[in-house]
N, C-alpha and C positions, 0 to 999 in steps of 0.2 A: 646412648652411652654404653661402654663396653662394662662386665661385672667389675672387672681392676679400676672402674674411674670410680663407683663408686665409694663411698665412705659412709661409717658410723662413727656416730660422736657423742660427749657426753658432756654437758655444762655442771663444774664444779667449780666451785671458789673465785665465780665471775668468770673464770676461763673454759673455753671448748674444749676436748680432749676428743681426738680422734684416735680408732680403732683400726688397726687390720685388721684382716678376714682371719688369720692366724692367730690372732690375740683374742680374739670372739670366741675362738673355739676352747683357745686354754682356758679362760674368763668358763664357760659352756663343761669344762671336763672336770669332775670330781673324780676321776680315778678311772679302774676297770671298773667292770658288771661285774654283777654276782654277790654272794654274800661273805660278810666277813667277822668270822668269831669275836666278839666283845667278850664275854664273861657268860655268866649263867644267872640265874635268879628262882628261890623255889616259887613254884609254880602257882601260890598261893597270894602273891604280890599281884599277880596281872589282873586287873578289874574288869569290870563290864564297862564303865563308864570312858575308857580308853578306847573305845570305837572310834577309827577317824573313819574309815573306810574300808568297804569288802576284805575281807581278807584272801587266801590263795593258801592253794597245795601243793605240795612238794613231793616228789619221790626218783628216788634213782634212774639212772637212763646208761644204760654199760656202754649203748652204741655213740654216746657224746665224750662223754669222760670213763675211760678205761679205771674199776675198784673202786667207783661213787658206790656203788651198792655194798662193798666192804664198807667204809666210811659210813655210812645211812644207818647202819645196821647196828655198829658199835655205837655211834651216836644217840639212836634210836631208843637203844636196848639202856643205856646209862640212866638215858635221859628218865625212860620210866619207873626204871628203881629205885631212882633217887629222887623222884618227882622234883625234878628242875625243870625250867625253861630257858633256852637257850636266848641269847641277848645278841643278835644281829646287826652291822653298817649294812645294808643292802642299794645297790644302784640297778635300776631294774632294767636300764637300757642308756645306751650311747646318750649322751647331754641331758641325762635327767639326774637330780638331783638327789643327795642320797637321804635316806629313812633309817630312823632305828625302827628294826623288829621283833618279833620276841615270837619264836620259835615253839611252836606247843608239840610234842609228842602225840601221836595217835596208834591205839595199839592195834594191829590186827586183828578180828573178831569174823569167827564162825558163825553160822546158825545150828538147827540140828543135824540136816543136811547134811552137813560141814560146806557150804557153801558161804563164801566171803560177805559175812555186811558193810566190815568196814575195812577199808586198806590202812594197810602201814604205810607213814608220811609227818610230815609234821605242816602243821597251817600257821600258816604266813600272818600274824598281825602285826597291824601299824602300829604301833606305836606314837602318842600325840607328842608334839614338843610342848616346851614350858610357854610358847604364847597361845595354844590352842587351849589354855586352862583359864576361866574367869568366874570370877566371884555374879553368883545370881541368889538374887535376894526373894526367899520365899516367903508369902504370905500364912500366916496362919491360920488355918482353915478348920472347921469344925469334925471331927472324927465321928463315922458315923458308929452308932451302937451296935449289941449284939440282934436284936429284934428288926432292924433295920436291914443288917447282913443277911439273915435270913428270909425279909418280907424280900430283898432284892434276888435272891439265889432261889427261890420259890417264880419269882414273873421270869426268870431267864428258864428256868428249866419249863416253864409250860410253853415258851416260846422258841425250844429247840424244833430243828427240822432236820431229815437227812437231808443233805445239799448233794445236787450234782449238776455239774455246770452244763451239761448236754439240756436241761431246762429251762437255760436262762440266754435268752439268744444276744446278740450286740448290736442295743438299738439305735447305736450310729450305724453300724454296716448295713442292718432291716431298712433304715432308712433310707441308704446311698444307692442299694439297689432299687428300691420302690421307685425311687426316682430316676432312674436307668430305666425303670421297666417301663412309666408312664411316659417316657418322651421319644421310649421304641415304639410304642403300642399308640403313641398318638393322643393320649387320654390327657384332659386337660386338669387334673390332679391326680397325685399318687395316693394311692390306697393309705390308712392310717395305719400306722406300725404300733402295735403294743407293748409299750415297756413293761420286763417280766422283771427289769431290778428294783423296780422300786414295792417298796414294803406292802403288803397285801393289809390294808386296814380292817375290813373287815375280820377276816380269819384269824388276826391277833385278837381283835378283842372279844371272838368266839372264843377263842383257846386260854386268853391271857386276861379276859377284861377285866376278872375281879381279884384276882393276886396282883394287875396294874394298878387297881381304884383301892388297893391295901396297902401298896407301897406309896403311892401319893398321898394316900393317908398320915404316914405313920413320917415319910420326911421333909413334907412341903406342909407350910399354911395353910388354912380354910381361906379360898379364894385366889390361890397360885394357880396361873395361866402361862404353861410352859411355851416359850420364845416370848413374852410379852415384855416389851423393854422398861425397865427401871423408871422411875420418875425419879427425879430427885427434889432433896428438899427446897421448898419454896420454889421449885420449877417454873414451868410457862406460865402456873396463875401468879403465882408471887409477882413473878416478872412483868404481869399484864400490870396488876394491880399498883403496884409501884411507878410503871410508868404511867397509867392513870390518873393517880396521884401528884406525881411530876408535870404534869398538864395541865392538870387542873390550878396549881400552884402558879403558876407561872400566868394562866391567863388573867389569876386574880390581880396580879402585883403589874399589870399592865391599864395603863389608861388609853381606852379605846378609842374615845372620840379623839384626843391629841394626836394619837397616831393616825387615825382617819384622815385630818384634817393635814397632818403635814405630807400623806401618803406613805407611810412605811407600813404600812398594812403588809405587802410583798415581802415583807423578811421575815414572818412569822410564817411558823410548820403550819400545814393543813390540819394539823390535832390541837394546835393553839386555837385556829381560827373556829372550830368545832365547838370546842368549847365554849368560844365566846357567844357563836351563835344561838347555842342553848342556854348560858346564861342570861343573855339582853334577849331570849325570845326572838329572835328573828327566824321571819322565813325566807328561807334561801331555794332559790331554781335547782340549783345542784350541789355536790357533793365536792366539784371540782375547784381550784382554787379561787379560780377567776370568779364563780359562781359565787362564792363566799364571799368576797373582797367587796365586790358592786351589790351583794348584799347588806352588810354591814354602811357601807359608803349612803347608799339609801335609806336605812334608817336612821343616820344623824346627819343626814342633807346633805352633803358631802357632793 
């Protein structure tokens, strides 16, 4: 089929609804690129918690737009005396949808030098719409005390190290070549690769064992065993016992020998059948259903 025989369609209101390539694209166009002035806002409104996504930087270019750098500058220069944020539509590119963003000011910054730390520009944030906002419901959770803060900031600082990554090799890569090397080399296993990320146990609790054994002290129970999962209440014994219970009930409220005799013995669970057989004492061959059945069947002559 040629691209013209093609079609797009859309089912509404019981009815197909077909598209030209023309109409896809207008449906696709929200306008030019680029940014476009909304208002301002002080600067003091824009939260942390308005993260949708990276942000970006911004700075003039003469050789694209001839006087963007006049513009940037009076822009720039407003923006920081009045500590505003500029309030943006921005379309970042051809059939992409647009964003509000909110424009921060950055000021130019020296060192002693006088060499540049920071550029003048302004960083691009997203801005979240009103559905990327939902109510989450937090638990109450216990605050920890002031001796607690302290036993905790005592085991971290005895467990500080200079880090540098040139120590810590990549023990998938260690790995990938090991095994590259053994099936060049013919060897019928690869050497064993040492992972340097994971936690060095002893040397912690060289360094840290007893500001660790202070702060376990002071925020867990006498007998907390850190990763040990929860029981809950009346858990797997509750649960044993009760169905235990239920078993034993039930074998009582059955009359054996009638059912023997009529043969429904087969629609009792293997744990009815259990029971019965420790009740009326019988010895049974096995554990197995059939084993139980022709046992019980033999004790009342069945």
């Amino acid at each position: 089929m040629m691209p013209q025989d093609l079609k797009k369609a859309q089912t509404y209101g019981g009815k197909r609804i077909s598209f030209e390539n023309d109409e896809i694209n207008q449906i696709k166009n929200f306008g030019e690129t680029g940014f476009k002035l909304m208002g301002f806002k002080p600067s003091s409104l824009l939260k942390k918690y308005y993260h949708v996504k990276p942000a970006q930087f911004i700075y003039p270019d003469e050789t694209t737009i001839t006087g963007s750098t006049t513009l940037f500058t009076a822009l720039l220069k407003k923006s920081l005396e009045r500590d505003v944020t500029a309030i943006c539509k921005y379309i970042s590119s051809k059939n992409f949808p647009p964003r509000f963003v909110a424009l921060v000011p950055q000021e130019e910054e020296f060192d002693k030098q006088n060499v540049q730390i920071s550029p003048p520009g302004f960083h691009v944030i997203y801005l979240p719409f009103a559905d990327d906002f939902r109510k989450v419901k937090f638990e109450e959770q216990p605050k920890a005390g002031s001796e607690q803060v302290e036993k905790a900031k005592e085991m971290i600082k005895k467990m500080k190290f200079t880090f540098n990554s040139e120590n810590f090799e990549n023990p998938s890569l260690q790995k990938y070549w090991r095994n590259i090397e053994a099936l060049a080399l013919d060897r019928t296993a690869p050497e064993e690769v040492e992972d340097f990320t994971l936690p060095d146990d002893e040397r912690m609790l060289k360094r840290a064992g007893e500001a660790i054994d202070n702060f376990k002290d002071m925020v867990f129970p006498s007998g907390y065993e850190p990763g040990a999962k929860k029981r809950k209440a009346g858990g797997a014994t509750g649960n044993a016992a009760a169905k235990k219970a239920k078993t034993a009930d039930a074998s009582a409220s059955i009359d054996v020998k009638k059912e023997a005799e009529e043969g429904r013995l087969g629609k009792l669970t293997v744990a009815v059948l259990k029971e019965i057989v420790k009740k009326e004492k019988i010895t049974a061959s096995g554990t197995k259903k059939a084993d139980l059945i022709d046992a019980i069947n033999d004790h009342f002559g069945v």
